[in-house]
N, C-alpha and C positions, 0 to 999 in steps of 0.2 A: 843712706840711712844707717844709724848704728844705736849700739844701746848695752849699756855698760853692767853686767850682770855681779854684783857682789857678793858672791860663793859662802864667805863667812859670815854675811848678815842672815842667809839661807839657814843654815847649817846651825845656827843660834836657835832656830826653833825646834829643835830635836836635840834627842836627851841621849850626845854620843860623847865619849871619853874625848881629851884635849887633843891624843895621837890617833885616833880616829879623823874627829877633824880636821886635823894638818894632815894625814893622807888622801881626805877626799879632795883637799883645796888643790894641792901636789898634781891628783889626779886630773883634776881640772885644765891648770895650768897645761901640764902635759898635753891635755888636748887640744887645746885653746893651740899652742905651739904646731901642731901636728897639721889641724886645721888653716894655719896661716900661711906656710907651705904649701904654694902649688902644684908642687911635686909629688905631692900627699894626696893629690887628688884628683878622680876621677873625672868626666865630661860633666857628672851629675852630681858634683861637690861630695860625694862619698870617700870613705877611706881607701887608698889601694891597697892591695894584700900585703906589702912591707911595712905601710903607717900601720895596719890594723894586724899588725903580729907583734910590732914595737909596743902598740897601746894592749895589747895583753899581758905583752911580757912585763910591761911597766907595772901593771894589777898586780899580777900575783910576786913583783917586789914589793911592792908598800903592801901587801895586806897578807900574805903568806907567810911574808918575815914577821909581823906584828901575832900570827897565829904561834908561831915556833918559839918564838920570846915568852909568851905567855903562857906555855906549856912548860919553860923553861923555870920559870916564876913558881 
């Protein structure tokens, strides 16, 4: 079974800037990757503690940088 989830058809119903939405879609993807990797995961399809420190770190580049820009602005 599978099923094909389209992030920016999602992300069209909420009222968030362009670079908002190319960082959630980003973030997405990221997991989407992270998830596909079995290496990535636990007996119970969870993150292990190196996937789930990579996908933090990964947050606060796309959305930390976009804080600092805009205070830059």
């Amino acid at each position: 079974m599978s099923f094909e989830i389209k992030i920016s058809e999602l992300l069209e119903k909420f009222d968030l800037e362009e670079s908002e939405k190319e960082n959630l879609i980003r973030l997405f993807e990221y997991t989407n990757f992270l998830y596909d990797d079995e290496n990535n995961l636990t007996k119970t399809f969870n993150l292990v503690k190196k996937a789930r420190e990579n996908l933090r770190k990964r947050i606060k580049e796309l959305f930390e940088s976009n804080l600092i820009q805009e205070d830059l602005i």
